[in-house]
C-alpha positions in Angstrom: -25.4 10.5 -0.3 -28.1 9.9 2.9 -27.5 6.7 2.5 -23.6 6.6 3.4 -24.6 8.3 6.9 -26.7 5.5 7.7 -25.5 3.2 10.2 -26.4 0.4 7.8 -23.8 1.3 5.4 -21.0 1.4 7.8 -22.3 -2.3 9.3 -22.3 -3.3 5.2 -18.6 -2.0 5.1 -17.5 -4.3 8.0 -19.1 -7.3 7.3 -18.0 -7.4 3.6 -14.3 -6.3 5.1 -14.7 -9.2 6.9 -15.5 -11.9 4.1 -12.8 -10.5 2.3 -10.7 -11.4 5.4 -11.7 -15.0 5.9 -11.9 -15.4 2.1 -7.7 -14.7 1.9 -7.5 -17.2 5.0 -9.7 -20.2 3.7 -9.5 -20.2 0.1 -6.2 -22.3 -0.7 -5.4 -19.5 -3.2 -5.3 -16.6 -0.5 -3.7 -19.0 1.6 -0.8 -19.9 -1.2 -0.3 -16.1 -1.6 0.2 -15.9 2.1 3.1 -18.7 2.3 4.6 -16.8 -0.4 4.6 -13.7 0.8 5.9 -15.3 4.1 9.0 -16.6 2.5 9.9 -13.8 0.2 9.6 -11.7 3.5 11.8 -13.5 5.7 14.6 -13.6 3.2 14.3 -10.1 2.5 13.7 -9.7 6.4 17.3 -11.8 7.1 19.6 -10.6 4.2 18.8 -7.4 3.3 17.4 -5.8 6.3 19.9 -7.6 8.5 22.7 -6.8 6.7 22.1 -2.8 5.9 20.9 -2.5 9.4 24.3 -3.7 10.9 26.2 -2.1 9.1 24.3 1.3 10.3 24.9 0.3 13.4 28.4 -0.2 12.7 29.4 2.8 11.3 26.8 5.0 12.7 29.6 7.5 14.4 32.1 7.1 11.0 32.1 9.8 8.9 33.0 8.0 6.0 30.0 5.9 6.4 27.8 8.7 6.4 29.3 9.9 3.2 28.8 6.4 1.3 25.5 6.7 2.3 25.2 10.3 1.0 26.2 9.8 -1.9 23.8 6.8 -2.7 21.0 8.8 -1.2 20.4 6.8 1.7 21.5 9.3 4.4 18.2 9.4 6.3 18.9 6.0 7.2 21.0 7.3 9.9 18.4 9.8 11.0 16.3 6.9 12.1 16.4 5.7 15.9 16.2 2.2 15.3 18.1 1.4 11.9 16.2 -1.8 11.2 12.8 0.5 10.3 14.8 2.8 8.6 16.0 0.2 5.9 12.6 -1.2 6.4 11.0 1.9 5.1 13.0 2.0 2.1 12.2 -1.8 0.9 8.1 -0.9 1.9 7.9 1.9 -0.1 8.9 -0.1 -2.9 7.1 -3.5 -2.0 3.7 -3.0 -0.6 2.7 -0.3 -3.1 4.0 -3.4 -6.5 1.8 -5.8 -4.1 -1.5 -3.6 -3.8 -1.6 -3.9 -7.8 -2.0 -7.7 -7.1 -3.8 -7.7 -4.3 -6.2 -5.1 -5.2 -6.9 -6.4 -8.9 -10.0 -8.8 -8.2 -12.5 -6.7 -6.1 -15.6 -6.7 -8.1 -14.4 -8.3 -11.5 -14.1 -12.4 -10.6 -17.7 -11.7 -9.0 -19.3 -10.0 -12.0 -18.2 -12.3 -14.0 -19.7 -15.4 -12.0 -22.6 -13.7 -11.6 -22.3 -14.1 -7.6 -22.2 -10.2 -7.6 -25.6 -9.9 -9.3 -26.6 -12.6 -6.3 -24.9 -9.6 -3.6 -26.4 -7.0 -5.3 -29.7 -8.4 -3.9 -28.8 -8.2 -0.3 -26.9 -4.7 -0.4 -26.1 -1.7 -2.7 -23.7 -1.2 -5.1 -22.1 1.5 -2.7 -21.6 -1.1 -0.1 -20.1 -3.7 -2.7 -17.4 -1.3 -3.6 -16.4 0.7 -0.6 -16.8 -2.7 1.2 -14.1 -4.3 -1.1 -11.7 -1.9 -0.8 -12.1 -1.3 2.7 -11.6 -5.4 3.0 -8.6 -5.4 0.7 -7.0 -1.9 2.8 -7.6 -4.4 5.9 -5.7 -7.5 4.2 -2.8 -5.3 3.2 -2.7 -3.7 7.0 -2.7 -6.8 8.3 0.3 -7.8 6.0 2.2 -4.6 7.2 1.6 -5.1 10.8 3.3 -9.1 10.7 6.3 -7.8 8.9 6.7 -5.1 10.7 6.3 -7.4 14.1 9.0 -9.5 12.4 11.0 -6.3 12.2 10.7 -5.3 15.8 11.8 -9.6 16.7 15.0 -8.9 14.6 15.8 -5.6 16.7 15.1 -6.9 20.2 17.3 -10.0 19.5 20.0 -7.0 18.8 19.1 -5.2 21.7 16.0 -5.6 23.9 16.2 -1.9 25.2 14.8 -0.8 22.1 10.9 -2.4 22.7 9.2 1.0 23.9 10.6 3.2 20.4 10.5 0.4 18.4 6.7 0.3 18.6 6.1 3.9 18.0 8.4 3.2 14.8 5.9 0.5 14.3 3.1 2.8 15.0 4.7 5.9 12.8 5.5 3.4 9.5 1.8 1.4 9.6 -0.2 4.4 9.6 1.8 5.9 7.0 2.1 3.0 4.6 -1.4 3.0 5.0 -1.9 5.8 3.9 0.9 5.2 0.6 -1.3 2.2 -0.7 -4.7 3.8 -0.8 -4.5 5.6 -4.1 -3.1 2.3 -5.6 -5.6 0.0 -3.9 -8.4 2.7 -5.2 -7.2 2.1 -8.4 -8.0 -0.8 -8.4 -11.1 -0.6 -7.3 -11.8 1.8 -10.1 -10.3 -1.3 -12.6 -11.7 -3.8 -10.9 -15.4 -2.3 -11.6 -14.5 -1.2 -15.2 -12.6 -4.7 -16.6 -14.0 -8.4 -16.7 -11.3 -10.4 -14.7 -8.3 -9.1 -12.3 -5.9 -10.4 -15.2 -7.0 -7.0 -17.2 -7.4 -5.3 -13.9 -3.3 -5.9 -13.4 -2.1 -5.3 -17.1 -3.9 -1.9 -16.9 -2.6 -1.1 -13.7 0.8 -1.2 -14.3 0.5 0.2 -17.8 -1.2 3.2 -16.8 1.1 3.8 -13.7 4.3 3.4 -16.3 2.6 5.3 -18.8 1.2 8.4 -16.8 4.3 8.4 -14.9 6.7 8.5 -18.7 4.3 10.4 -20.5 3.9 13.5 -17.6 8.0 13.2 -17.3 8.1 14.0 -20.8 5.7 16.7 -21.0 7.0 18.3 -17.5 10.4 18.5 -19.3 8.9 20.4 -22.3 7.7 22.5 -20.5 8.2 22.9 -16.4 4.8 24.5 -15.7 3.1 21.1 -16.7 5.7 19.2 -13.8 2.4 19.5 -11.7 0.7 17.0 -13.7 2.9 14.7 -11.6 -0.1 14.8 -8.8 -2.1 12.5 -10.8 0.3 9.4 -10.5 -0.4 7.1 -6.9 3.0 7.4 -5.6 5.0 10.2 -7.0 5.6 11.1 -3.8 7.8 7.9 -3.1 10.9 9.3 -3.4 10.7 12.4 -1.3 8.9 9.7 1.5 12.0 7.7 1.3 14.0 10.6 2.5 11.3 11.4 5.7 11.6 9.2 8.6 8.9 8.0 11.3 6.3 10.8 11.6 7.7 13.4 9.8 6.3 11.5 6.5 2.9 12.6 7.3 3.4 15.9 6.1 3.0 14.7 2.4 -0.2 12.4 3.2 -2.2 14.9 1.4 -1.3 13.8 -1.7 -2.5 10.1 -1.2 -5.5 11.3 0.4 -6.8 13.5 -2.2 -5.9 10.8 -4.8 -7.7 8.1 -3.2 -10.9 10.5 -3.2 -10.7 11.1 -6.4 -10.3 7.5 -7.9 -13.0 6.3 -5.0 -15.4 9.0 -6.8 -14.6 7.5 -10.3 -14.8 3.7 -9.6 -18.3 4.6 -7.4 -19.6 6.2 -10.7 -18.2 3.6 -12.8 -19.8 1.1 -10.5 -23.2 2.4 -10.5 -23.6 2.0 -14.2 -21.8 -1.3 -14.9 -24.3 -4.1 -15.4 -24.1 -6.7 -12.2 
C-alpha cells in the first residue's frame, strides 16, 4: 500500500497510459478499430441523431409530441437544452458501455501469453502493470467520447451557432459522466484480462457473466423482492434510470459505478499478484 503513495507509481501509471495510447494509434489493428468506429459513428451521428434531434426540435412546443415520447419513455429528451445530446445520451449509454467489453478485453492477457509481460514485470510492479492498463484503456475510451461528442457539438452549430457556450457544458456534463458509466465494465476487464489467457476468453466471459448475473439476480429478485438488491453487483444496472437524468443531474447515481469499479479493481489486483507473468 506505501508503494501506491509513491510518486513513482503515479509516473508508472502515465507512462504505461501512454503506450497504451500510441499502441491503439500505430499498430494497424488499433488503427483498423479506429476507422471503424469512425464510420459506424458518423452514420449513427447523421441518421439517428439527426433525425430524433429534429424532430425534438420540431415538435418541442406540441403536446402530442411530448406524449409520443411519453409513452415510449423518451420524455427526458425534451428536458434537455440542446436535443442533439439528449438523443446522444441515450445511444452512449448503450454503445460505449458494449464497446469497453472489446476494448477493455486484452489488458494483461495477449502480454502474458507472449511472455513480453514477464519482460515488464522486470522494469515495474505488478501494481503498475494493471492499474497502468486500465488507466490507459479509461484514457482510449475518453478520448473516443470526447471526438464523438465534438462531432455532436459540429452537428448542433450547423443548426444553430448560438448554442456553442451550453453545448460545451453538455459536452462537459455527458464526458465526465460516461466516464464514470464505463469504469466498472473496463474494471472488469481488467479483472478477466488477469484471470484468462487471451482477450477472446476475456470477451466470452464478459458478456456471459453480465447476461447471466443480470437474468439470474432478475429471477431471484422476483422470488423474492428483498434479494432485488443483488442488482448492485451488475456494471450498469443503473442504465436505465441514467437514461431518464439529463446533463449533471446523472451524477447523483455515480456512486454505484464508483463503488463497483473499487471492488473489481481490488479483485483483478489480487488476482494479478498471484498469476504467473
Amino acid at each position: 500500500m506505501n508503494e501506491m503513495t509513491t510518486p513513482g507509481f503515479f509516473t508508472h501509471i502515465v507512462l504505461i497510459s501512454q503506450f497504451e495510447l500510441r499502441r491503439l494509434f500505430t499498430k494497424p489493428r488499433g488503427l483498423l478499430y479506429l476507422l471503424t468506429f469512425a464510420v459506424v459513428w458518423l452514420l449513427i451521428l447523421y441518421y439517428p441523431i439527426r433525425f430524433a434531434s429534429r424532430m425534438i426540435v420540431e415538435g418541442q412546443r406540441s403536446v402530442g409530441v411530448f406524449r409520443i415520447f411519453e409513452f415510449f419513455g423518451f420524455d427526458s429528451l425534451l428536458f434537455w437544452q440542446i436535443p442533439e445530446f439528449g438523443v446522444f445520451w441515450y445511444f452512449a449509454l448503450l454503445i460505449f458501455p458494449s464497446l469497453s467489453i472489446f476494448i477493455a478485453a486484452d489488458q494483461t492477457c495477449l502480454d502474458r501469453e507472449r511472455g513480453t509481460l514477464r519482460v515488464l514485470g522486470l522494469r515495474t510492479t505488478r501494481d503498475r502493470l494493471f492499474f497502468g492498463r486500465f488507466a490507459g484503456v479509461m484514457l482510449i475510451q475518453t478520448i473516443l467520447m470526447l471526438v464523438t461528442l465534438l462531432s455532436t457539438l459540429v452537428l448542433v452549430v450547423f443548426r444553430e451557432s448560438a448554442l456553442v457556450s451550453p453545448g460545451l457544458n453538455s459536452i462537459l456534463a455527458i464526458l465526465v459522466n460516461l466516464s464514470i458509466v464505463v469504469m466498472p465494465f473496463t474494471a472488469l476487464m481488467a479483472v478477466l484480462s488477469a484471470a484468462l489467457k487471451s482477450s477472446r476468453q476475456a470477451t466470452i466471459w464478459g458478456i456471459l457473466i453480465l447476461s447471466f448475473l443480470s437474468g439470474i439476480i432478475g429471477i431471484l429478485s422476483n422470488q423474492l423482492p428483498l434479494l432485488a438488491y443483488l442488482k448492485v453487483l451488475i456494471p450498469g444496472y443503473q442504465l436505465t434510470e441514467l437514461g431518464r437524468l439529463a446533463q449533471w443531474e446523472s451524477l447523483q447515481l455515480a456512486y454505484i459505478p464508483v463503488l463497483q469499479t473499487i471492488v473489481l479493481l481490488a479483485i483483478g489486483r489480487w488476482i494479478m499478484g498471484r498469476q504467473s507473468l
